[in-house]
Steps between C-alpha positions, in 0.01 A plus 500: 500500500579881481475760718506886433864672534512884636803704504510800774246739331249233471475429184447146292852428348430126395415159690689286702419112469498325844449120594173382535637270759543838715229745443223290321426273787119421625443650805497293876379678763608225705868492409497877553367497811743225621796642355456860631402392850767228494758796394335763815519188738874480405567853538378529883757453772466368854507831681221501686486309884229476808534367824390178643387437873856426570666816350236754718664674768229441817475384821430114525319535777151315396239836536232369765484173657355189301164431645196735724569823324261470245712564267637310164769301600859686427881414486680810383437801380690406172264288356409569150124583599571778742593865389852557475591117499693293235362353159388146486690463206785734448617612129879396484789744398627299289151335341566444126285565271639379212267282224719290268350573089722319255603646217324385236189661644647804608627563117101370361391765736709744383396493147133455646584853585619647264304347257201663651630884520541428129162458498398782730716735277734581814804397339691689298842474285739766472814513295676673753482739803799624651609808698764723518528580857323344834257812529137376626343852304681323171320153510158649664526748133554211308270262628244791484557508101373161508209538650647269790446589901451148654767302288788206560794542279665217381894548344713194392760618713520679826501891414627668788365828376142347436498369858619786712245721322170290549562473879319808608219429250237339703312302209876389304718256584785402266708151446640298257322234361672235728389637791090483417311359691090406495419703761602823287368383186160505638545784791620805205182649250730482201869325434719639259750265401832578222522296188854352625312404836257294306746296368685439864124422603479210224859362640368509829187317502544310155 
């Protein structure tokens, strides 16, 4: 198949064939699904800790005595049904998250993805887009004579340039194409990708 190629003024300069393999796939919202959560499940780190009945600081005196107050019966104040006592079952620091996707799937999902902002006419090829210095005013003029706000830029190498001057545009993020992820694809309005990068893409996941 063929998609549209743009240069930096937006305007048609030719086609670019592409695999089908890549960007002509049927959609599965089930592989999506499994491949984005499986790469945000991945991404999370054990940082976060409570405290069991053990680990609170309290007297262990047991509160009232066990029978003829009238009372529920009590052992310590840290039990995990009073206020201020520990949780029944405490989150681990170092509680992994991770959820194993081989490859094969990861790579169908990818050109699930793709394949379908094809469709939805939110990817686009350009032959090149470069810039001269690492000024954020630069890009946010450029992207603005595309008609781009929310946009991921995709480069077949790391530009240095291209990357220091998206960081203080909220809705841009810049990579190179071996550094995409699903979670991107799917999270920018529009991905702009360079005519080199497409062909680093077809390497990648052919």
């Amino acid at each position: 198949m063929d998609l549209r190629l743009i240069n930096e003024q937006k305007q048609d300069i030719g086609n670019v064939a592409v695999s089908d393999g890549l960007f002509d796939r049927q959609y599965n919202e089930a592989l999506v699904h499994q491949v984005v959560t499986s790469y945000l499940s991945n991404a999370r780190t054990g940082t976060r800790a409570q405290k069991g009945r053990s680990e609170i600081k309290c007297s262990g005196r047991k509160p009232w005595r066990q029978k003829g107050s009238g009372r529920a019966r009590a052992g310590r104040a840290s039990s995990p049904i009073w206020r201020g006592g520990g949780k029944a079952f405490p989150s681990s620091p170092d509680e992994n998250f991770a959820k194993k996707l081989n490859k094969k799937m990861y790579r169908a999902g990818m050109c699930v993805i793709l394949s379908q902002l094809v469709r939805d006419q939110r990817l686009s090829v350009i032959d090149s887009i470069s810039l001269n210095s690492h000024k954020t005013k630069d890009l946010s003029k450029k992207l603005k004579n595309l008609g781009y706000e929310d946009v991921l830029l995709l480069t077949h190498e790391f530009d240095q340039n291209l990357y220091l001057s998206s960081r203080n545009l909220p809705k841009t993020l810049a990579m190179d194409v071996s550094q995409i992820d699903p979670y991107s694809l799917l999270k920018f309005k529009h991905v702009l990708i360079t005519s080199d990068g497409i062909k680093r893409l077809e390497e990648q996941f052919s």
